[in-house]
N, C-alpha and C positions, 0 to 999 in steps of 0.2 A: 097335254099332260102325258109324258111316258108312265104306262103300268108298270107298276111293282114287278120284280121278280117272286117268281110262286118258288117257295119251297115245300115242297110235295116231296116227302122224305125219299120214298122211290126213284124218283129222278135222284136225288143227290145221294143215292146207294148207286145206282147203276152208275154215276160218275165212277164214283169209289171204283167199283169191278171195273170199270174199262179202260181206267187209267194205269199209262205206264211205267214214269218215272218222274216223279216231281224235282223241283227245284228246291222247294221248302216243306218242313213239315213241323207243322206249331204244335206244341203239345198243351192246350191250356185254351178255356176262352172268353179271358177277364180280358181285364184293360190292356195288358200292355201285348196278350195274345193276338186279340184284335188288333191293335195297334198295330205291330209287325205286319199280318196280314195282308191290311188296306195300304200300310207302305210298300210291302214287297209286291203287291199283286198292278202297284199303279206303276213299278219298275220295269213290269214285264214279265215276272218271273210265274214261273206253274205254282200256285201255292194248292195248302191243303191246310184244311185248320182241325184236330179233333178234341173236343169235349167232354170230359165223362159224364159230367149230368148238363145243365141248361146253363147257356151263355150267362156269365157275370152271377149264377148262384152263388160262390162262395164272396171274397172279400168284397169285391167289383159291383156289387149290390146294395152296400151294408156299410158305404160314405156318409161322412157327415152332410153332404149334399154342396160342400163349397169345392168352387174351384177358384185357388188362392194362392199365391206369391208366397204366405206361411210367416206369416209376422211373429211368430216366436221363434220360428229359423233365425230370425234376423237379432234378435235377443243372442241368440247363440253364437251368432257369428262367423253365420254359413251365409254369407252374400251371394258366393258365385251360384248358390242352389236356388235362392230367390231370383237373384234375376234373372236366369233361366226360367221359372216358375211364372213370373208376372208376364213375360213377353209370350209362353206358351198359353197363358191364360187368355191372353187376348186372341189369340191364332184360335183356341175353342171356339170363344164368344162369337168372333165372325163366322168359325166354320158349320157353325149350329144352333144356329142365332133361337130358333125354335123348343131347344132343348136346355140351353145355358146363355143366362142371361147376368148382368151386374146385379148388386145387391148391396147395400148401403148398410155397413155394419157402424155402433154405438159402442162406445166404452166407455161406461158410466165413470165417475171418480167420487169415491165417498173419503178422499184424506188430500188435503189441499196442494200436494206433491205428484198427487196421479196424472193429473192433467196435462202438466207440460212436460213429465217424463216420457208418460208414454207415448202424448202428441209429438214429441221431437222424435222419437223412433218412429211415428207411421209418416212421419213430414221427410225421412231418411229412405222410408215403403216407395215415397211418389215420388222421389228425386231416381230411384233403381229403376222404377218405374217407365219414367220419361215418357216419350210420346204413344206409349203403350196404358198410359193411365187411365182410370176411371171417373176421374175425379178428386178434387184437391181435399187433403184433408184437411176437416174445419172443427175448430173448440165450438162446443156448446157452453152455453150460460145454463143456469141449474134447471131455469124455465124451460127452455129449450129442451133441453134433452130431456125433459119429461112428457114435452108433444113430442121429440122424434119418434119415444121409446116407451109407450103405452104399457101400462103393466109397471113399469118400477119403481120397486120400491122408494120414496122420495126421503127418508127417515137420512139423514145425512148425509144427505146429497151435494156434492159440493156443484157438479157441471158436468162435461163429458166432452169427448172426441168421436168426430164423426170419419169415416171413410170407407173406400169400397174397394170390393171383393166380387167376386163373380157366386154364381151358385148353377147348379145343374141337377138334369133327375141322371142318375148316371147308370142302371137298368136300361133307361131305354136309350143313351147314350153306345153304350157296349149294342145294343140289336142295330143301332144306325152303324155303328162300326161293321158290325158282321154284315150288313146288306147290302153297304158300299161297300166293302170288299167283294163280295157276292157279284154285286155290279159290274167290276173290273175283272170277272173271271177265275175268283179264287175261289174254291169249294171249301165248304164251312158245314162240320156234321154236330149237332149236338147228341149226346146221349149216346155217345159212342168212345167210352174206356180204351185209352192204350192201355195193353196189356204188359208188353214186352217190346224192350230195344233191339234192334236187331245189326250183328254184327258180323263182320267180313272181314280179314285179316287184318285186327287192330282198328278198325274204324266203323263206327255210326254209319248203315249206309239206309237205314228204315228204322221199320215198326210194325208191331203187330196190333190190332185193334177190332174190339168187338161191339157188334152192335147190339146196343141192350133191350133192342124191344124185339129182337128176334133170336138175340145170340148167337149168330154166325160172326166167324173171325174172317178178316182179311191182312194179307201182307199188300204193306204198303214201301217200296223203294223210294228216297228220297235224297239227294246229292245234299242236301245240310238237314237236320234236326233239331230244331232250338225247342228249350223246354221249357216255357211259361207257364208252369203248374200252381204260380204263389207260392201259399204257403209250404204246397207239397214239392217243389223241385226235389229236396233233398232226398224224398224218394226214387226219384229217376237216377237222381244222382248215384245214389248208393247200387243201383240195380246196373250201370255204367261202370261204377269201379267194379264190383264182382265180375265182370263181363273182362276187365281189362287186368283183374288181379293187383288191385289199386285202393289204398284203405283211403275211405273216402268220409271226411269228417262235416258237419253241417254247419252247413254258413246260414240259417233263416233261425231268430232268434222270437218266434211268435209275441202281439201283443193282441189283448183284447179287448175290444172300444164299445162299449154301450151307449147306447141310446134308445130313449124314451120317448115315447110321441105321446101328446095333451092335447086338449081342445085348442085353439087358437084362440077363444075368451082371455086365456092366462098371459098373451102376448098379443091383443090386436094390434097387430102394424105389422105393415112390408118395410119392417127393420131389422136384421139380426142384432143381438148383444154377444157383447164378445166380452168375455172376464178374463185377463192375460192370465191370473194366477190367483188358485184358490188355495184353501188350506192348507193341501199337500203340495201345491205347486203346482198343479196341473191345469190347464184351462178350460173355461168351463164354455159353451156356447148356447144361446136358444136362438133357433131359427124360423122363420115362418117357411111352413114347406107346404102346397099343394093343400092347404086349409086348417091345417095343422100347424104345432109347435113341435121342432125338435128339441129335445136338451141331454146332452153330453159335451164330452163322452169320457171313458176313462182308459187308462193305460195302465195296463195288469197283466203280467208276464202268464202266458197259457202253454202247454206242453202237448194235449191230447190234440192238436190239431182236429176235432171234431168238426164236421161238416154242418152242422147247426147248435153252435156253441150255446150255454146257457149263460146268464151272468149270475154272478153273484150277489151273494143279498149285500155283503159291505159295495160292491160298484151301485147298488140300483140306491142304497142310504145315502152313498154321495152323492151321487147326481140331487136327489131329493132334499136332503140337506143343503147346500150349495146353491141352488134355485130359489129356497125359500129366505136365504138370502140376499137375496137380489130382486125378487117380484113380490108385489102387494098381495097377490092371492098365490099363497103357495101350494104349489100340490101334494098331492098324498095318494098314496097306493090307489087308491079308488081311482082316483083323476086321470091311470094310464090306460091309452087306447091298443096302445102295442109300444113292444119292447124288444130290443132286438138289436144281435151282436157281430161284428164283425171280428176277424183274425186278418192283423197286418202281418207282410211279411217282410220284418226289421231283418237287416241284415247286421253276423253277427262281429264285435270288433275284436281282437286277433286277442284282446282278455276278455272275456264278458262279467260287466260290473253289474247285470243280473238287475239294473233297472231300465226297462225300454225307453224311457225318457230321454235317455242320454245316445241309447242307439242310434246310427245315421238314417233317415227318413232317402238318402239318398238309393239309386237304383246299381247292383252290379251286375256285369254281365262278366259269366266263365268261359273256357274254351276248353274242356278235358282232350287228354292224349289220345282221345279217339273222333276226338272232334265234334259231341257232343255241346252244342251251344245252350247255356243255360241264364237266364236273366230272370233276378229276383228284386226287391226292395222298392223303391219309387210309389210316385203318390199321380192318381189321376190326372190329374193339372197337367202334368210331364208325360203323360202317355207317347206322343206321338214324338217328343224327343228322346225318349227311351227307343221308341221303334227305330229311327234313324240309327242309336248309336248301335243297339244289335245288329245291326245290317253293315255297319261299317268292321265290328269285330268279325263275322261273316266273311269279309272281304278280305282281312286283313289274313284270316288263318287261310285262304287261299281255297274255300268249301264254295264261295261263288263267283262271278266276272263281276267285276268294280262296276259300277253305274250310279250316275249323278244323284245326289242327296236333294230332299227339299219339296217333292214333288205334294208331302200333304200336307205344306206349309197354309198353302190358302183352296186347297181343296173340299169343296162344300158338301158336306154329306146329303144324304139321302133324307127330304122333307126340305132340302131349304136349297135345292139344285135350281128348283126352278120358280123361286117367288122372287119378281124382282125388288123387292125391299130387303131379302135378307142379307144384302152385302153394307145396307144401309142403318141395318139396326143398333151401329155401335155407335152412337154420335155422345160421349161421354160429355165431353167441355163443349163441343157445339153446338148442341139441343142438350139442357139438361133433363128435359122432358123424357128424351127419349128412357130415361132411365125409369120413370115410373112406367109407361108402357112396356117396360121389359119386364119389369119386375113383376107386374101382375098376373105373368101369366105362372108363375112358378107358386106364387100367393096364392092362387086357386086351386080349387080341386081341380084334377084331370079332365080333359074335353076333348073335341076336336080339332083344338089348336095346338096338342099334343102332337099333332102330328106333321104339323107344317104343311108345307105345298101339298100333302097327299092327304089332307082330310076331304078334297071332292071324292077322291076314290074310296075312303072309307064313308062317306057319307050315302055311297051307292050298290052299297054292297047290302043282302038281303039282312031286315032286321034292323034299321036304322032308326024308325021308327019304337023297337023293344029296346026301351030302356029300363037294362035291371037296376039298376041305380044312379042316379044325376052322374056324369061324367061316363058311365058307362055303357054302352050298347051291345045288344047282338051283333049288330057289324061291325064294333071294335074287335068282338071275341071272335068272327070268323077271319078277319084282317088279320089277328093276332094266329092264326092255323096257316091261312093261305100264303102268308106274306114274312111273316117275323117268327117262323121255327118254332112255334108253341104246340107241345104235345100233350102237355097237363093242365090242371087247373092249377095249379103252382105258377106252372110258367105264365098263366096269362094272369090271375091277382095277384102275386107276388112279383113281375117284375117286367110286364106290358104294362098294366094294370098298377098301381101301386098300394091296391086296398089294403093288402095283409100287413101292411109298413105302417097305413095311417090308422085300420080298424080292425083290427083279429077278428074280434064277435061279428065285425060287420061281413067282411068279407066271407066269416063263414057261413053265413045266410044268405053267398050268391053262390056257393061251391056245387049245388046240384045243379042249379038254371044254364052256372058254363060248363058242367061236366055233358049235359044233355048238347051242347051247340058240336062240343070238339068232339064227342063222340060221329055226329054225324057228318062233321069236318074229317077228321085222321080217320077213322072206324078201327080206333086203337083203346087203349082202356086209359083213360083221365086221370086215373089214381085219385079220384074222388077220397077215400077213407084217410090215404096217405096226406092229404089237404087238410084233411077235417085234424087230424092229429097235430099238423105242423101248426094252423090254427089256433088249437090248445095251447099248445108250448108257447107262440106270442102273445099269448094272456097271462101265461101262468107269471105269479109271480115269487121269489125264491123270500 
């Protein structure tokens, strides 16, 4: 078993100061940041990644947890985005078999039209599909789909459609990204703000960048700058046209997606429920997550781009509403464990009709007159074909030498490099079985199989034995310091960890135990209060 790479923030500051000139310089370090990264850095190229708070904080965090082809895409009539979408799904599955597994979604039908409608459109899902499938989609009888689909409501039940979809923790998804890049030689800083673009007669040639837990600035040289900020490119953006005397208008048209986590009572099964179209049109999802129920989400145009967005009381009455149409035990305010919102970043179309439903889910990438590379929009699933096509636009404005596409096609991240079953975990139609053993492990709370081929090394790490709560250890939380960039207690319940997602009140009853470990880890300050707040606000409810 190769050891982990230590990330020991010093070390990867002195990199910072000793280096001369990069090839790339990422600004952002969500999905499609990291994504680039681990493609550019298995190309060969000098990369550099910077962060301004913790990897995957903002949207990249805050997924509904599937990774999916997008069956209302296909309503819509966006083919060539699904099938793109289904065949990258499967390149996850295998490449992180540990982290993202199949998941067997249900589509109840309570009007005797439902069935073969929406079954001839997911029976169209596994034809795009093809040898990239997960499994064929099958009608349930009314019986049926009330064993698949534990919890639903049976009150006019006519049957249901069954098929599958992948699901992923995508937190710790985004740290496998960051550490196989890491891996391949690319330096990856979290908690270090670009400040400022920097510029050279008419062209992007760096950055300036400050590190936040000491406040010292560095200039950083970089032969390309792509800017993966999400939701906030359009502020790079704008700070690029002043720089080039260029009125620079915003292409990210924010949406805002809630979700509610419940006890798993409200939905026992390792099944999701998939509702195409609920009262407003929007679809409604419960998922089994990590011993929990998700349900959302909603799409509601948001402007303040906030860094921890609150939802609304009308998003949290639909989801609620919505739910209780659909399950025998409906929830109710009480019933939430955590609540919590993401900001997509929809990109905008050339009129904005000012509903994101309509918005393209699809990803674009800019090239400004300074050569600023900026890539916005796209959805997890597509990460790593997103990374390829940035590298290609890269190429194309003539910022780097051309070199072969494809290389993280079937490149295994970090936890599943060296267990020799994880090439074998996707046996869809040829072991159906294999599907329930995947599925479980995302249906449970977090463990040590969280972490694939490397839970011997987390298993040996001091503290293995303290367990502050079932799925969690002292030597997860020193693994999560030494190994995965964790500097707070945020970073480690919030998005090593995924307490704060499944338990607010819970996790905040672990916030001093890991503030005591990472203190003695970094000898930095944990932002313990700053937890305890963030905490509050995933309880609070509007």
């Amino acid at each position: 078993m190769t050891k982990p790479l230590e990330t020991a923030r010093t070390a990867l500051i002195a990199q910072l100061e000793q280096a001369d000139t990069f090839d790339i310089a990422i600004i952002g370090g969500g999905a499609t940041g990291l994504g680039v990264a681990l493609d550019a850095a298995l190309r060969g190229f000098k990369v550099v990644l910077l962060e301004s708070h913790d990897f995957a904080k903002g949207t990249s965090s805050r997924a509904t947890k599937l990774v999916h082809g997008g069956v209302r895409y296909l309503a819509q009539g966006n083919v060539a985005l699904v099938h793109e979408a289904l065949h990258e799904r499967t390149n996850l599955l295998q490449n992180a078999p540990h982290i993202a597994q199949p998941l067997p979604f249900v589509m109840p039908a309570y009007k005797f039209w439902e069935a073969p409608f929406y079954g001839a459109g997911l029976k169209a899902y596994d034809l795009l599909a093809g040898a990239a499938g997960l499994g064929a989609t099958e009608f349930l009888s009314r019986n049926q789909t009330l064993q698949t689909l534990a919890g639903l409501n049976a009150s006019g039940l006519k049957g249901g459609v069954k098929y599958w979809d992948g699901q992923f923790d995508d937190a710790r998804l985004a740290l496998a990204l960051a550490r196989t890049a890491a891996q391949q030689g690319a330096l990856l800083l979290n908690y270090c703000p670009v400040t400022k673009l920097l510029h050279d007669k008419g062209k992007v040639v760096g950055l300036q960048c400050q590190d936040s837990e000491t406040g010292t600035s560095y200039k950083i040289k970089s032969k390309c700058v792509i800017n993966a900020a999400g939701v906030w490119v359009d502020e790079l953006r704008k700070q690029d046209g002043a720089a080039m005397h260029t009125p620079t208008a915003d292409i990210v048209a924010p949406s805002q997606g809630v979700h509610v986590v419940v006890d798993r009572a409200f939905m026992p099964c390792d099944t999701a429920m998939m509702i195409p179209k609920t009262a407003d049109g929007r679809v409604l999802f419960a998922v089994p997550w990590l011993g929990k129920t998700i349900l959302g989400t909603t799409d509601t145009p948001r402007h303040d781009l906030a860094r921890e967005p609150a939802p609304f009381k009308e998003e949290l009455q639909f989801i609620l509403n919505e739910s209780a149409n659909y399950l025998t035990k409906a929830p109710t305010r009480r019933d939430i464990k955590s609540i919590w919102v993401g900001l997509r970043p929809l990109v905008k179309p050339a009129e904005n009709s000012g509903d994101t439903k309509t918005i393209s889910r699809e990803h674009t990438v800019l090239v400004s007159s300074s050569g600023l590379v900026t890539v916005t929009g796209g959805k997890w699933t597509t990460y790593r074909a997103m990374a390829e096509d940035v590298l290609a636009q890269c190429f194309d404005a003539n910022l780097l030498p051309t070199r072969a596409a494809g290389v993280t096609k079937s490149f295994k991240l970090v936890g599943a490099q060296h267990s020799p079953s994880a090439a074998n975990t996707h046996r869809a139609k040829s072991n159906p079985s294999a599907h329930n053993m995947s599925v479980q492990n995302l249906s449970v709370p977090q463990g040590l199989h969280s972490y694939g081929d490397e839970a011997d090394v987390v298993s040996q790490l001091p503290g293995q034995q303290n367990v502050l709560h079932p799925g969690l250890t002292e030597a997860m939380v020193r693994f999560a310091a030494r190994h995965e960039y964790a500097r707070t207690v945020e970073d480690v319940l919030a998005r090593r960890s995924r307490l704060l997602f499944l338990d607010a009140k819970l996790a905040a009853t672990l916030g001093e135990a890991v503030a005591q470990i990472l203190q003695e880890e970094t000898h930095t300050n944990p932002q313990l209060d700053a937890f305890m707040a963030l905490a509050k606000q995933y309880q609070s409810l509007p």
